[in-house]
C-alpha positions as a Markdown table, in Angstrom:
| # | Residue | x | y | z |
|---|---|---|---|---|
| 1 | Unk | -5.2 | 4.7 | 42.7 |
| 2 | Unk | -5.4 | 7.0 | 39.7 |
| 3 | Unk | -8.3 | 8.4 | 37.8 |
| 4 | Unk | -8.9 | 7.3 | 34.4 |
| 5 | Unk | -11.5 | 7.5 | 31.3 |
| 6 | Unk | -12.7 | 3.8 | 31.2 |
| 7 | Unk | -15.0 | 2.6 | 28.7 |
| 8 | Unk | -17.1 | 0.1 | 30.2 |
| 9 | Unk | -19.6 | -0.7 | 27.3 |
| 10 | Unk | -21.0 | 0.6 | 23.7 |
| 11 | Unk | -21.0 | 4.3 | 23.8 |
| 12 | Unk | -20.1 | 4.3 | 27.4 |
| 13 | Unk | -17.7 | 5.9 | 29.8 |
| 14 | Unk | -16.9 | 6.4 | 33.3 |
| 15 | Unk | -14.6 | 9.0 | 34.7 |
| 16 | Unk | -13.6 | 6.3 | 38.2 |
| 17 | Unk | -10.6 | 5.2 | 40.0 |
| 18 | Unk | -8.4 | 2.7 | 38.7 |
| 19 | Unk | -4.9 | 0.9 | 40.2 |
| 20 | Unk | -2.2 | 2.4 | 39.5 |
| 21 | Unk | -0.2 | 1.0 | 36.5 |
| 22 | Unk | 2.8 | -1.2 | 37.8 |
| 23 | Unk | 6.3 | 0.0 | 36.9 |
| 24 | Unk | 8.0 | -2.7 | 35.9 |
| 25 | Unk | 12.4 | -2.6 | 35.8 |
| 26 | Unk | 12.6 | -1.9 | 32.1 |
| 27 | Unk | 9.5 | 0.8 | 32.0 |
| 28 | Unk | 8.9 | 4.1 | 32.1 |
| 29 | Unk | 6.1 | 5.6 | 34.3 |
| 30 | Unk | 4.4 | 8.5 | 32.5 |
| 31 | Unk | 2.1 | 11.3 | 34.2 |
| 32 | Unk | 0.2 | 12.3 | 30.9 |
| 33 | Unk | -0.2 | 16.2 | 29.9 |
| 34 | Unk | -2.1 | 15.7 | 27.3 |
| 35 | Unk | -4.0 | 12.4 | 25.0 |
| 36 | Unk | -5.4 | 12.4 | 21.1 |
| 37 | Unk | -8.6 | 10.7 | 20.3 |
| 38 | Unk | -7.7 | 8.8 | 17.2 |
| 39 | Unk | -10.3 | 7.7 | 14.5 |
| 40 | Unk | -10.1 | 4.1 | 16.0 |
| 41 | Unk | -11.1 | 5.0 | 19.4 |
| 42 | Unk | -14.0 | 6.7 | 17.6 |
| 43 | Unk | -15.0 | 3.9 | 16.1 |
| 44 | Unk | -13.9 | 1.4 | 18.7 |
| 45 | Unk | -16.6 | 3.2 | 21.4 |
| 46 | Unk | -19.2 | 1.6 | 19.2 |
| 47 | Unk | -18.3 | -1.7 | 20.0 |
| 48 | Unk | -18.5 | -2.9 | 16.5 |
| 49 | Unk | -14.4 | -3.4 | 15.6 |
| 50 | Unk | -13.6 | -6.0 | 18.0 |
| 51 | Unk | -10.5 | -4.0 | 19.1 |
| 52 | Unk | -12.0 | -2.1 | 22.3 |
| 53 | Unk | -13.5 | -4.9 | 24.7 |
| 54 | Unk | -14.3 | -3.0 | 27.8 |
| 55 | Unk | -13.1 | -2.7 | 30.2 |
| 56 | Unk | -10.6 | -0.4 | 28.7 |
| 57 | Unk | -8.6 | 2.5 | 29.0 |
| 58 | Unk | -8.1 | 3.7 | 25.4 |
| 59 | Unk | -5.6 | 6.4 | 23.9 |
| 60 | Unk | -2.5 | 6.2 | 22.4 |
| 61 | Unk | -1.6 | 9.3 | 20.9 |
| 62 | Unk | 0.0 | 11.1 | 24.3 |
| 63 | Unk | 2.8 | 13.3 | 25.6 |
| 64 | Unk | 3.7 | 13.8 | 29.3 |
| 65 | Unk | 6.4 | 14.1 | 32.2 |
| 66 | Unk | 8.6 | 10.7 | 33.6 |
| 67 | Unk | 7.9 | 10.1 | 37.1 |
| 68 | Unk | 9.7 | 7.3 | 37.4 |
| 69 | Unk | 12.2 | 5.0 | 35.8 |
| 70 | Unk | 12.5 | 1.5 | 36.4 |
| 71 | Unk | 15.6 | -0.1 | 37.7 |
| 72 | Unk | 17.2 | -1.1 | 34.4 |
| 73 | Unk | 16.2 | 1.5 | 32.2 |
| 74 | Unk | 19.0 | 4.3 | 30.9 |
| 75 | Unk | 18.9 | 7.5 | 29.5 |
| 76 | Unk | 16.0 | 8.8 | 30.6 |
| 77 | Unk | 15.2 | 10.8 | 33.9 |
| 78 | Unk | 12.3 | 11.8 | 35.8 |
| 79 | Unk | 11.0 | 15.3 | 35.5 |
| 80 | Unk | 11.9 | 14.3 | 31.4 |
| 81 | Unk | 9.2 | 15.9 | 28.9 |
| 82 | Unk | 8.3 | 13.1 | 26.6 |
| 83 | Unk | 6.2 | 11.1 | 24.1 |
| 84 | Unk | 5.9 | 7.5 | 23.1 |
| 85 | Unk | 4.7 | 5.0 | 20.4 |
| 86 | Unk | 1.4 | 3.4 | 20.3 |
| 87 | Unk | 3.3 | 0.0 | 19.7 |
| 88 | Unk | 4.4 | -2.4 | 22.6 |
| 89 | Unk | 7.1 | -4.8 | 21.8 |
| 90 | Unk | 9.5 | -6.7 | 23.4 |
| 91 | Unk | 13.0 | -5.4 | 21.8 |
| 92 | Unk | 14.2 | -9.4 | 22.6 |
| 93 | Unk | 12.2 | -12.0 | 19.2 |
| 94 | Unk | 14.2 | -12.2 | 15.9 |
| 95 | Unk | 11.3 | -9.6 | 14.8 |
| 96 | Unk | 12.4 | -6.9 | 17.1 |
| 97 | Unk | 15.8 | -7.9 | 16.5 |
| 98 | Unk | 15.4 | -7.0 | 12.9 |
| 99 | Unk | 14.0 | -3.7 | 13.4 |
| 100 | Unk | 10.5 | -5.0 | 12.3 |
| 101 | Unk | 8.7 | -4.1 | 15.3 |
| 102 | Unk | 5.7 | -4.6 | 14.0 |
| 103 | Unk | 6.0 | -8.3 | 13.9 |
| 104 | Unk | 7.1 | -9.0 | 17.2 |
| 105 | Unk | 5.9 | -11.9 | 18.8 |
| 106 | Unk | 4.2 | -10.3 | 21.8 |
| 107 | Unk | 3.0 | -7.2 | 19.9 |
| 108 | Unk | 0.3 | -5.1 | 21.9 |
| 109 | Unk | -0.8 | -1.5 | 21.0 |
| 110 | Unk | -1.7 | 1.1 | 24.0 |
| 111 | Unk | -5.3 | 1.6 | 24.6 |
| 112 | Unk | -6.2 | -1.8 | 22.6 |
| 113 | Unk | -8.4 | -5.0 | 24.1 |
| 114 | Unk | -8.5 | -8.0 | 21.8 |
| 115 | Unk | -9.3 | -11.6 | 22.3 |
| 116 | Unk | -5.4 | -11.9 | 22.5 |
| 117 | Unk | -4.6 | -8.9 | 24.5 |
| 118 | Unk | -5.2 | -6.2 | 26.4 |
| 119 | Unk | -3.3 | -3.3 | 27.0 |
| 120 | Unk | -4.5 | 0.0 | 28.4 |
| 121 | Unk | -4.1 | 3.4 | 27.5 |
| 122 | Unk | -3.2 | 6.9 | 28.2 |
| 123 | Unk | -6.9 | 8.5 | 28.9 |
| 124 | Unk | -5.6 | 8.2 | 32.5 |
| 125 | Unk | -3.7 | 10.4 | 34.8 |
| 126 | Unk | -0.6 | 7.8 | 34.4 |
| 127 | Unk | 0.7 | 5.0 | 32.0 |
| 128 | Unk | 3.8 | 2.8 | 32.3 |
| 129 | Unk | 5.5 | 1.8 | 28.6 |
| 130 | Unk | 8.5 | 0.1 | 27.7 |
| 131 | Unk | 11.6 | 3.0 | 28.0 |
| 132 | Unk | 12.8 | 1.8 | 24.5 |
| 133 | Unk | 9.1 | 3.4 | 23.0 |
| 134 | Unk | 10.0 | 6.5 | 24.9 |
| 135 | Unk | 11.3 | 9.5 | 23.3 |
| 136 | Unk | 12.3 | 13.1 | 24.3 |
| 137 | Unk | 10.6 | 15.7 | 23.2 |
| 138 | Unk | 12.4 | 20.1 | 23.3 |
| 139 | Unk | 10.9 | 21.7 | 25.8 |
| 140 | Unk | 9.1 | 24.3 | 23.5 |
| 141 | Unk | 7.4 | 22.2 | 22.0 |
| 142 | Unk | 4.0 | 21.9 | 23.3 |
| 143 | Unk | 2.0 | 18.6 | 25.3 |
| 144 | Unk | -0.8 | 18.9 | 22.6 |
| 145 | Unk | 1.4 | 18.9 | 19.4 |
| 146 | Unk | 3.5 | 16.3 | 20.8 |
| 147 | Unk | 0.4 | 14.1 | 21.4 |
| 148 | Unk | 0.2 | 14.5 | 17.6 |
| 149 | Unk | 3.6 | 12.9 | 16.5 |
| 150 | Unk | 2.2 | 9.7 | 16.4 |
| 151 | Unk | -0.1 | 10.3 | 13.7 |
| 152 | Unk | 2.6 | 12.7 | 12.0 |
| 153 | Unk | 5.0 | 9.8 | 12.2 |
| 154 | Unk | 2.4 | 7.4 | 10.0 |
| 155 | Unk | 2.3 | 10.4 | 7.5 |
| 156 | Unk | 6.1 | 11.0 | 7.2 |
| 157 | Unk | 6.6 | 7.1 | 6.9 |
| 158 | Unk | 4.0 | 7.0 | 4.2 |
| 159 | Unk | 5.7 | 9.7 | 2.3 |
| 160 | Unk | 9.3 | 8.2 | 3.0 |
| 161 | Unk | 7.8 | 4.9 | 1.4 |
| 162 | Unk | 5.9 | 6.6 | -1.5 |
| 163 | Unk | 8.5 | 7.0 | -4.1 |
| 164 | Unk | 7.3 | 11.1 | -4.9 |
| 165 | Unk | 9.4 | 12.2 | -7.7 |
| 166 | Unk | 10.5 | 15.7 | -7.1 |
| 167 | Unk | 7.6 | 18.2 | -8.6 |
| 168 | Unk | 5.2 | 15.0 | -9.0 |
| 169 | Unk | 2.0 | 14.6 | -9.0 |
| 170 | Unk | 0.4 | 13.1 | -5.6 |
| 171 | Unk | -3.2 | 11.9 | -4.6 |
| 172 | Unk | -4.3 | 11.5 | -1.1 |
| 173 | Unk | -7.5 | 9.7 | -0.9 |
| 174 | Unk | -9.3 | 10.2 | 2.9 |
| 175 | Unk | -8.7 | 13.9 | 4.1 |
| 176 | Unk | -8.8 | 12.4 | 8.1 |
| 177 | Unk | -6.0 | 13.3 | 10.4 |
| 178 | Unk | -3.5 | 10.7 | 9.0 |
| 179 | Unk | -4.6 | 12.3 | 5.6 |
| 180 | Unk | -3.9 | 15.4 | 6.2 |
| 181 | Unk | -0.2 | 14.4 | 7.8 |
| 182 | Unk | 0.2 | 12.6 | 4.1 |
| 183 | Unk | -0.1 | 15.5 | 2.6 |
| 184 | Unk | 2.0 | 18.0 | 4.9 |
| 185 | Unk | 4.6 | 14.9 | 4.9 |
| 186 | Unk | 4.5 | 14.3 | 0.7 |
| 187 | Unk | 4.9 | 18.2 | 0.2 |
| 188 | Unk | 8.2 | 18.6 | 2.3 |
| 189 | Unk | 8.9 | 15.7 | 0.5 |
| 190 | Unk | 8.9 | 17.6 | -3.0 |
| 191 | Unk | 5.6 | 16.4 | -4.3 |
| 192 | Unk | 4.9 | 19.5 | -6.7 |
| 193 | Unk | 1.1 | 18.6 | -7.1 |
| 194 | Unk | -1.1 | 17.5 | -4.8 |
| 195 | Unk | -4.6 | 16.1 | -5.5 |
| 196 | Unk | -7.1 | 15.4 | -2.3 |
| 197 | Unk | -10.3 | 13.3 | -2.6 |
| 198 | Unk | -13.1 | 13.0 | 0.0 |
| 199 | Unk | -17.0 | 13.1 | 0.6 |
| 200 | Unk | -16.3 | 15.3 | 3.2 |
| 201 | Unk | -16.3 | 19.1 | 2.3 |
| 202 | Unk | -15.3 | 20.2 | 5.6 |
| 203 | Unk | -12.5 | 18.0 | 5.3 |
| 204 | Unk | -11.8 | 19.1 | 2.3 |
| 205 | Unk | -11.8 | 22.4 | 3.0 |
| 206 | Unk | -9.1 | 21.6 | 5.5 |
| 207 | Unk | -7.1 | 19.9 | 3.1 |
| 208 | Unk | -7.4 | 23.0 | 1.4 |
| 209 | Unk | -6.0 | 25.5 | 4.0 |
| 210 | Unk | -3.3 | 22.8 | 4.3 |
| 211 | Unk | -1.8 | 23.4 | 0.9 |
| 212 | Unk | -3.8 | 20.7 | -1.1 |
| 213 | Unk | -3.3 | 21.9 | -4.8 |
| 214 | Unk | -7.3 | 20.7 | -5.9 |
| 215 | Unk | -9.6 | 18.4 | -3.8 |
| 216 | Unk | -12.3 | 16.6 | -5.4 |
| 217 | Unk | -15.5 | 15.2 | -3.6 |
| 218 | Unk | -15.6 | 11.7 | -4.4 |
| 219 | Unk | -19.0 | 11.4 | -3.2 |
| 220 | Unk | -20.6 | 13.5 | -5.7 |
| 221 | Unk | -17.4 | 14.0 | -8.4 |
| 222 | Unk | -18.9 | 17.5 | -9.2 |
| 223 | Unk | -17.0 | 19.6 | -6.6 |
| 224 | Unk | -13.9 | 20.1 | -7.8 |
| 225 | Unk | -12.0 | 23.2 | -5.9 |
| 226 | Unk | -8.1 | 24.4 | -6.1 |
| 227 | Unk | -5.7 | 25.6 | -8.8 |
| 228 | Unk | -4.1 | 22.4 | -10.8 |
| 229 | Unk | -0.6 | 23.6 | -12.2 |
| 230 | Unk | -1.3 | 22.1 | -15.7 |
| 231 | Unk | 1.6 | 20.2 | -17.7 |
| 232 | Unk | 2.2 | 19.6 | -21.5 |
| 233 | Unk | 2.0 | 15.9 | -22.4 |
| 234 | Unk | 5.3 | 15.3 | -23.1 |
| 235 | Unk | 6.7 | 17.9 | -19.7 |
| 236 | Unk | 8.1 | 16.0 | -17.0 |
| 237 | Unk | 8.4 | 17.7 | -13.3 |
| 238 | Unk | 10.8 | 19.9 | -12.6 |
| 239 | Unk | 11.3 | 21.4 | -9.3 |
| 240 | Unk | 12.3 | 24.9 | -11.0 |
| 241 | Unk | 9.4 | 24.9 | -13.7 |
| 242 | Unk | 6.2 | 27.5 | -13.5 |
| 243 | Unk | 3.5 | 25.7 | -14.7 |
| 244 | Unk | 0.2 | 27.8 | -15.9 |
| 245 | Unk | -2.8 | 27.4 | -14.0 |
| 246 | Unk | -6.2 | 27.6 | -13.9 |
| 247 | Unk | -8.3 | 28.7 | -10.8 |
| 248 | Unk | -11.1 | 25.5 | -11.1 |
| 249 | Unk | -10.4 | 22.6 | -13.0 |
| 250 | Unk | -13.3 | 21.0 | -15.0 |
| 251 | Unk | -14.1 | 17.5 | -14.7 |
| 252 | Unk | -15.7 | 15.6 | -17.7 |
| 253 | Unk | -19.9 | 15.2 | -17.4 |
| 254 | Unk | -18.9 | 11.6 | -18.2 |
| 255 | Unk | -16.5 | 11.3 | -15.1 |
| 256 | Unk | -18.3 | 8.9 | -12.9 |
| 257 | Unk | -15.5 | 7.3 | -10.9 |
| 258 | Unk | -12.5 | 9.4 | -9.0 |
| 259 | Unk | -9.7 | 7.5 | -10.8 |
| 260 | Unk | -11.2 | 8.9 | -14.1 |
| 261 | Unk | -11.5 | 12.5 | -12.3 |
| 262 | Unk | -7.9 | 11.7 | -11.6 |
| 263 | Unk | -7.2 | 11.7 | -15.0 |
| 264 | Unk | -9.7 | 14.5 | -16.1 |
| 265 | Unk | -7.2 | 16.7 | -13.6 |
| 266 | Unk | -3.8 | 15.4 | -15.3 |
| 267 | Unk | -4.5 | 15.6 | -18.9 |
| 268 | Unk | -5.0 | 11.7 | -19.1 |
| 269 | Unk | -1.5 | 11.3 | -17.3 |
| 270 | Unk | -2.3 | 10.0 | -14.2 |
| 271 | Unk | -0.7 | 10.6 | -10.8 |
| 272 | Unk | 3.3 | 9.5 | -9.6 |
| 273 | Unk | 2.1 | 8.1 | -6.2 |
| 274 | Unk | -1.1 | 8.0 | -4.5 |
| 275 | Unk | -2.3 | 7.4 | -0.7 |
């Protein structure tokens, strides 16, 4: 037995005993150091998304040591530091075959409970995943920040996918933790300009101390905060140039939606990409 976080009902949790998960030939068992609480768990504990029947152990944003490696599996050892994806699949269908993972046949996520499946999570003292999820991490490199490479991964992949032309111009509308990993991800990518909406201030103060060029409060589209390099009409991007700058861009009185904010803040140009 092992002890876990189970949620047993709407806005409920028990800290109890659980069996141990089974370690099957091709899996990894996992003592887990250290577990995220994503936005979906959040949301999930509510009881309203339909992807959290309890009984569940949720979390799948987690780091930890191997304990054990099943019969079949190479290239990993126990004592290994390590993290995993949130996906399950089975490496075998034309899917997984193809590298499209997300389409496998028998696709399960960690620490989700749907009519079709169930799969717990890593709020527990142990979890067994597939070894070919499973990924070394360096050794100085913490539990906690490691925990947070799956939600880095869905920001770098974002900005891989996102076509930011070198010095563009880039929104990122929702300042949450995947946000946030947008925008850290789209600026090593070269974005030169980087616009953040939310109706969160805190969040947007975040974004801020994050390197957000301006964020704009969509909820009230008069809190506009940041220094906007400013562009001619006819300039394109250049990673070299130095644009002027002012310290508080002024949206129009007649602004009523973000997408025309957007444009208040580009001189009617618009943005390259947007999240």
């Amino acid at each position: 037995m092992m002890k876990a976080l189970l949620y047993t009902g709407p806005h409920t949790f028990e800290y109890t005993d659980v069996p141990d998960p089974v370690c099957e030939p091709e899996d990894v068992l996992i003592r887990v150091r250290a577990v995220g609480i994503c936005g979906s768990d959040v949301h999930g504990a509510t009881g309203r998304t339909g992807r959290r029947l309890p009984p569940l152990i949720m979390g799948h944003e987690a780091a930890g040591v191997i304990e054990r490696v099943g019969a079949n599996v190479t290239g990993l050892r126990a004592g290994q530091r390590v993290c995993f994806d949130s996906t399950v699949y089975c490496n075998r269908c034309e899917a997984c075959r193809t590298r499209r993972f997300n389409r496998c046949d028998k696709r399960q996520v960690l620490g989700v409970s749907t009519p079709q499946f169930k799969r717990h999570g890593a709020m527990a003292e142990r979890v067994a995943v597939p070894s070919w999820i499973v990924f070394a991490i360096p050794d100085e490199m913490s539990f906690v920040k490691a925990a947070l490479l799956e939600p880095v991964s869905i920001g770098v992949h974002a900005a891989n996918r996102g076509n930011i032309p070198e010095g563009g111009t880039v929104l990122v509308i929702g300042a949450g933790t995947i946000g946030l990993c947008v925008l850290a991800a789209a600026r090593l990518k070269g974005a030169g300009r980087i616009i953040v909406a939310d109706i969160d201030e805190f969040r947007l103060e975040t974004a801020r101390r994050l390197g957000a060029d301006v964020t704009v409060n969509a909820g009230t589209l008069v809190s506009c905060t940041g220094k906007m390099p400013v562009l001619r009409k006819d300039e394109t991007p250049s990673p070299h140039e130095t644009p002027l700058s002012h310290e508080t861009p002024v949206l129009r009185e007649t602004a009523s939606t973000l997408a025309e904010a957007v444009l208040d803040l580009t001189e009617g140009r618009g943005v390259h990409t947007a999240f």
